[in-house]
C-alpha positions, -999 to +999 in steps of 0.1 A: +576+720-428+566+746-405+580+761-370+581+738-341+560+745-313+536+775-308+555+804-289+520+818-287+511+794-270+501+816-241+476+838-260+443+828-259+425+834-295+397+811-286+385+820-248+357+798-236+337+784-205+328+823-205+298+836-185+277+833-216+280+818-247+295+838-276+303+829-309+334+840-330+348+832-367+376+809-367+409+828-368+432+794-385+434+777-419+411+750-428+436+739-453+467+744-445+486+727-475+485+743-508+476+719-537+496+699-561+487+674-587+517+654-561+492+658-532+475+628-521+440+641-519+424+653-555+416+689-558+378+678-551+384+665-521+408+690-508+384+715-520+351+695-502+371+698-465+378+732-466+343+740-476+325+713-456+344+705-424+349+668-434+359+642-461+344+605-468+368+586-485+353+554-499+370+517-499+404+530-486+412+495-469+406+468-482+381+435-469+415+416-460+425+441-442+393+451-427+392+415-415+424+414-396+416+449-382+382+432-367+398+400-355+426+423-334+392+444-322+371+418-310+402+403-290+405+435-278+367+435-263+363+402-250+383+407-218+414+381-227+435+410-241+458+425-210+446+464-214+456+489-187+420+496-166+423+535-170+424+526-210+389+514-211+359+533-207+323+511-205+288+524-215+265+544-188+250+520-165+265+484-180+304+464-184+299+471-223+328+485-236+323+517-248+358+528-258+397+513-256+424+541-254+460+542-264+447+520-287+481+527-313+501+514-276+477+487-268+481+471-299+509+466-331+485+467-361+464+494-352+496+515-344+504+500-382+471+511-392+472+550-369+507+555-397+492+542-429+499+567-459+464+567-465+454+583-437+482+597-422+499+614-455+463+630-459+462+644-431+498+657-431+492+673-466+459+688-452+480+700-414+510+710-438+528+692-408+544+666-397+519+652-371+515+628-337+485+614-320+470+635-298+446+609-293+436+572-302+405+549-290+387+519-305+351+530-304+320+508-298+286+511-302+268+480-292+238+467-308+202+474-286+222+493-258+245+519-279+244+554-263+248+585-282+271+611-286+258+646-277+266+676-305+303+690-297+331+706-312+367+684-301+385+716-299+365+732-281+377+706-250+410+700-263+414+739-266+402+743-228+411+713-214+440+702-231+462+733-241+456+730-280+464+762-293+452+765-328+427+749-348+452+725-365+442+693-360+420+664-378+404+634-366+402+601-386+377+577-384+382+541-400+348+525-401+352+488-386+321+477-396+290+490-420+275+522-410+244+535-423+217+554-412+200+534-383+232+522-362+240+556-352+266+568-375+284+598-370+263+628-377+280+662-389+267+698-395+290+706-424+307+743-425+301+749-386+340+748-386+341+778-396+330+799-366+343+790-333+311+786-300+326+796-270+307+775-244+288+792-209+301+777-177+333+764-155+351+736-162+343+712-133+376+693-118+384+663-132+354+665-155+368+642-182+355+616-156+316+623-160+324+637-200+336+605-215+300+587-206+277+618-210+292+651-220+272+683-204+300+706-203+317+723-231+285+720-254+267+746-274+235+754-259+201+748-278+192+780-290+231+772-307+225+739-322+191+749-339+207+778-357+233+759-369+214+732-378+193+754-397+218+776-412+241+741-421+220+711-418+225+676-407+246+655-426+255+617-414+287+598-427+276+566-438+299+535-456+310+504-457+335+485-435+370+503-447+359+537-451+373+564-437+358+596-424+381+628-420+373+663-402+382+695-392+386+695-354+358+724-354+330+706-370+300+702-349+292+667-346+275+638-323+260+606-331+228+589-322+222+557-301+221+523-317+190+504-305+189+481-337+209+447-335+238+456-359+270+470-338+291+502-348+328+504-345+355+521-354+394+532-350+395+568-344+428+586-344+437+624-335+462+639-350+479+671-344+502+692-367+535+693-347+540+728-344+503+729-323+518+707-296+491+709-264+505+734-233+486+742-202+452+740-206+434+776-216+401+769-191+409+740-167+430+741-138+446+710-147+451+692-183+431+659-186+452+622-187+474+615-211+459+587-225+431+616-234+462+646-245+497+632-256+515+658-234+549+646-244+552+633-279+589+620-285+583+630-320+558+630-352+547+596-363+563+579-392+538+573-421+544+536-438+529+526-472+517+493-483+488+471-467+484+463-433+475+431-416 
């Protein structure tokens, strides 16, 4: 589709972890795909990304399938499954799970479900790419003891701690169970993907230790947030099991904590246009884990069709 790898690599359009916060407008396509009645997002929703930041797409799997993709989950978090230790990250002061990574390695149907067409082929159309996973986790929010997810923009971090060059990347979200209002659902400020908040401060080493319980670095400050929120609002991303939530690796977003009794999870996957393939990191002197930055992707993902499970 397009060139391979960045040779720009080296050229930083997006500096951050500057002295002071500064703001800039995003320099790269929100769509990068141009539109055919062949494409497999309507012009509606191809339209609503670019303008918003993001994309619900209702009843994309169905409840069979949404019921073998729960069995392999809970297996997953009741401690028989054989997962690597450095794959699993557990809430802030408990043995709750919080989050399995690799999850596409650490288990067949959910590396079935990471290359279904219905995700996947989206996201390629929207990329103009073929793509990989820069990232994959299971996410958990227990019920009573779910913490939240502080306001952030993933490429701000996988720009400065990663090596991702352009903005050219999308994350999916297939929601595992019902989310609604109350059980902390993923909140979204929709069109903040369109400037680019270059964050105040160092980056700490190793600070993807301390940032995958409670992120403090790499956030917009206060006086940030409210003007955005103002200027965009707050919208949440709420559906039934079997939905699936697309956006722009820009879009401000965060989630609250889940203090009623109903549990939140999902299959999140990252995936990167091929030709934006991660280099040295742009404000870290190291790049984080690979199980947090595929650093050495043998080659784009092959996107099946038909059901899974």
């Amino acid at each position: 589709m397009t060139q391979s790898a960045f040779d720009t690599a080296s050229h930083d359009d997006y500096p951050t972890r500057l002295p002071a916060e500064k703001w800039q407008e995003r320099k790269d396509p929100v769509v990068w795909g141009k539109w055919t009645r062949e494409a497999p997002l309507t012009r509606a929703q191809t339209d609503s990304f670019e303008k918003n930041g993001y994309l619900i797409l209702k009843d994309v799997f169905s409840p069979a399938e949404i019921a073998a993709l729960q069995k392999e989950s809970a297996h997953m978090r009741s401690g028989d499954a054989e997962i690597a230790t450095d794959n699993v990250i557990t809430e802030p002061g408990s043995d709750e799970v919080r989050t399995v990574f690799r999850l596409d390695e650490e288990n067949t149907l959910f590396d079935r479900l990471a290359r279904d067409r219905r995700v996947a082929g989206a996201v390629s159309f929207l990329l103009d790419d073929d793509v990989y996973l820069h990232q994959s986790r299971l996410n958990y929010k227990p019920g009573f003891t779910g913490k939240e997810f502080y306001w952030h923009s993933d490429f701000e971090t996988w720009h400065a701690e990663d090596g991702m060059p352009r903005m050219r990347a999308i994350s999916a979200s297939i929601l595992l169970t019902d989310n609604d209002a109350l059980n902390g659902p993923l909140m979204l400020m929709p069109g903040t993907h369109r400037n680019f908040v270059a964050c105040a401060g160092e980056t700490p080493e190793d600070n993807h230790k301390t940032s995958l319980k409670k992120q403090e670095v790499g956030v917009p400050s206060h006086e940030s947030l409210t003007r955005m929120a103002k200027e965009h609002g707050i919208e949440y991303a709420s559906g039934k099991a079997g939905t699936v939530v697309l956006f722009d690796c820009n879009t401000m977003h965060g989630s609250n904590g889940n203090i009623t009794p109903f549990p939140r999870s999902n299959a999140f996957f990252v995936y990167n246009a091929w030709a934006n393939r991660v280099g040295a990191p742009f404000a870290a002197k190291s790049p984080r884990p690979p199980f947090l930055s595929s650093r050495d992707p043998k080659g784009p993902i092959s996107i099946e069709a038909g059901k899974i499970g």
